[in-house]
N, C-alpha and C positions, 0 to 999 in steps of 0.2 A: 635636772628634774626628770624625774620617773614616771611618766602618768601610766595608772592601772586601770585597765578597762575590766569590767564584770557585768552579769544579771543578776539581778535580786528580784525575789517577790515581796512585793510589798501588803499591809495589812490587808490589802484589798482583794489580794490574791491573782495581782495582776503584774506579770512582769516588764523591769526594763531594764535598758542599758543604762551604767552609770559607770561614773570615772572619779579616779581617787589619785592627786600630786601624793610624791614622795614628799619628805618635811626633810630629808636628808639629803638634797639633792641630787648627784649623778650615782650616789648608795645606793638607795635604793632598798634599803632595809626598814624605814622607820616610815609608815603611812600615816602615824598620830601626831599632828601639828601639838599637842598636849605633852605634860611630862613624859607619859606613858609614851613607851616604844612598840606598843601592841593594839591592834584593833580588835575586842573581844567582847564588847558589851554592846548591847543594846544603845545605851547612853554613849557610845562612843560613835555609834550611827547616828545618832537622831539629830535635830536642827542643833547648832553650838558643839556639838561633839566633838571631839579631836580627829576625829574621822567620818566627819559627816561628806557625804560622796555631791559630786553635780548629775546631775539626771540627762543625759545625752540625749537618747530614746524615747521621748515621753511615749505615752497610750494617750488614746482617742478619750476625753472628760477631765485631762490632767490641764490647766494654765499652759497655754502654750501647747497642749497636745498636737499628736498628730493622727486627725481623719480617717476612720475605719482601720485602723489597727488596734487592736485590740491586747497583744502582748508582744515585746521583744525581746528576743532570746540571741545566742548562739551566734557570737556577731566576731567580723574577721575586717579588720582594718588591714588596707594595700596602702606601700609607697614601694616606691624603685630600691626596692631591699638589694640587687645586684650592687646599685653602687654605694649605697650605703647601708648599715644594718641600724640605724636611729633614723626615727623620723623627726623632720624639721618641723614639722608643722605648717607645711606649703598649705597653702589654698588650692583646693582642686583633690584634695586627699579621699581616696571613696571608701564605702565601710557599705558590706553586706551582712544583712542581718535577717532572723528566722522569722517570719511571722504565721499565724494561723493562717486558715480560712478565712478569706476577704471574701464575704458577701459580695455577690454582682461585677466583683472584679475576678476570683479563680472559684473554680469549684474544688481545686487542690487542698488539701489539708495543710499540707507543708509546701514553704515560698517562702523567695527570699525578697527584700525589700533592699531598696539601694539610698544611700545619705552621702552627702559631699559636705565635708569641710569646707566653710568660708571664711577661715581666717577667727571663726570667734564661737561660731558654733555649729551645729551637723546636721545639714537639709536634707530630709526626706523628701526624695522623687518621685514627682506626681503626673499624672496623665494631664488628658485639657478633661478628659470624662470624671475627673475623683478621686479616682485610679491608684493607690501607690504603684510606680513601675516595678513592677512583680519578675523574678526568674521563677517560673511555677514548677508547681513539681519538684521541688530541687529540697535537698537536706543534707545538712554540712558544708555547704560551698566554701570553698576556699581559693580565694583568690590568690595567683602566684606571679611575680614579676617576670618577663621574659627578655629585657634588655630596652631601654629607652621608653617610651609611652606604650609600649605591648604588655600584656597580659595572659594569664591562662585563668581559667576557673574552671574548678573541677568539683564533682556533686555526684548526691546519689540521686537515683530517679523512685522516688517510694511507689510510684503507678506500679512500676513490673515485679508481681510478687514472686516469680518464679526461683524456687527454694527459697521459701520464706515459710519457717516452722513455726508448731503452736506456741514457743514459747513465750515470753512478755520481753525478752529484749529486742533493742530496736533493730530494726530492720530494715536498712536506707536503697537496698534495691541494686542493679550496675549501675557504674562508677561513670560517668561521661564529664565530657571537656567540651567546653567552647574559649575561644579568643576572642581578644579584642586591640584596637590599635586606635588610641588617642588619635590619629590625623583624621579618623573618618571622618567627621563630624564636629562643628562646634569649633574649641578654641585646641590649636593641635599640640598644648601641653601637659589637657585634663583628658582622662578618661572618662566621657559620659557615658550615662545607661543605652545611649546608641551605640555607641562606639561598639559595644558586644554584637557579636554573631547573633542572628538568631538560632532558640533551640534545637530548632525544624534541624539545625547544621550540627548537631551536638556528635561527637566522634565518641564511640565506645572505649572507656580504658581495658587494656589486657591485664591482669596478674596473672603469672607465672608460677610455680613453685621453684625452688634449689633445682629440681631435677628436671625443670622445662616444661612439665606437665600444664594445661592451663587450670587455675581455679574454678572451681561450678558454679552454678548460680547460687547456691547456699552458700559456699566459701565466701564469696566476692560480697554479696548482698550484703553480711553481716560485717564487714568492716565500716571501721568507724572510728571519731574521734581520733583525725589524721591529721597530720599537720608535714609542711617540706621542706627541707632545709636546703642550703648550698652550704655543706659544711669550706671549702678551699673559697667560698666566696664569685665563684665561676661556675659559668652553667653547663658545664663538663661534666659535675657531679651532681645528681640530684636525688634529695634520702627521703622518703616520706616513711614519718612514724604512723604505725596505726594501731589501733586494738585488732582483734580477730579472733571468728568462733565460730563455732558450728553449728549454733545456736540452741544450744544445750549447756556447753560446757561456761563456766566464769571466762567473759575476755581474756584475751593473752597481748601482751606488747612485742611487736614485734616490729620489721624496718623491712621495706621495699627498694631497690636501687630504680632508675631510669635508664632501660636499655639504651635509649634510643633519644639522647637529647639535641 
């Protein structure tokens, strides 16, 4: 089985996470438990559809919602991708996800909020104050395996405008990394929202060009919609895809390697 994660907004104009099984099993082609082999209608979302999804993510007024978040977007599920590239569906599985402005908890626009797999469905981590536990400031995170209960996550900081042009594409700011090591804290084979660094510790990422030059704050800023691979499967090699622009021009796709793994 295939599970598809996505956002959708809903009539309400509010978004969340939701998840959609394959009907084909380890295919992976065919998301319409119905005759149809295509998910394309209306009616094929809606309650009884061949593709009606589960709602992972609720918002704050849904059954089951969750508490002063308001929408969930842009969401990046972690397992120990090093040793395997399928998730088992372990308990302790963590998923960071975008959320707005949290009233009385960030005055950040962008934040990410942190859910743990328990085996049946995905908690939203919470303060003892209300709180969801927030990475603030942060856009895009991407959580990356680094070998046994370690982790990286890597984000933009949208606070530092520096080269950030008029125009309306986004603009996630430098690139910073923090770690984290399941033993800190808790049970030493999950990664809790402790387990991470604090921000205060966040490392600056460098981009390079081909010719060694460094990126400027406008080059660097305007990347986005990144994602890393270990294409050999070992952390020898490490490729992150990105878009990239000068924030004028349409994105371009392009690949970064990791000098220095």
């Amino acid at each position: 089985m295939v599970r598809l994660f996505f956002e959708a907004q809903g009539a309400d104009r509010r978004t969340r996470v939701l998840s959609l099984d394959s009907a084909d099993g380890y295919v992976g082609l065919d998301f319409n438990r119905g005759a149809a082999t295509t998910c394309s209608t209306e009616a094929d979302y809606s309650t009884g559809g061949g593709c009606a999804p589960t709602v992972v993510i609720a918002v704050e007024g849904d059954a089951g919602g969750n508490a002063r978040i308001s929408n969930a977007r842009q969401h990046k599920v972690a397992w120990p991708t090093l040793d395997s590239p399928h998730w088992d569906l372990a308990v302790g599985t963590f998923m960071v996800f975008t959320v707005d402005r949290v009233a009385g908890c960030s005055n950040f626009q962008m934040n990410h909020a942190y859910a743990v797999w328990d085996g049946a469905k995905w908690v939203v981590q919470y303060r003892e104050d209300g709180c969801p536990k927030l990475f603030t400031s942060a856009q895009a995170a991407f959580p990356f395996h680094s070998g046994g209960v370690r982790y990286r996550l890597y984000y933009g900081d949208p606070s530092i405008g520096d080269g950030k042009g008029t125009s309306n594409l986004p603009f996630l700011g430098p690139k910073k990394l923090i770690y984290a090591d399941g033993r800190k804290t808790g049970a030493p084979d999950v990664v809790d929202f402790e387990d991470w660094e604090p921000q205060t510790s966040a490392r600056d990422v460098v981009f390079l060009w081909p010719n060694g030059d460094q990126l400027d704050a406008a080059a660097e800023g305007y990347i986005d919609d990144y994602h890393f691979l270990t294409p050999t499967g070992a952390s020898g090699l490490q490729v992150m895809y990105i878009t990239i622009t000068d924030g004028a021009i349409p994105p371009l796709s392009a690949t970064a390697l990791l000098t220095n793994p």
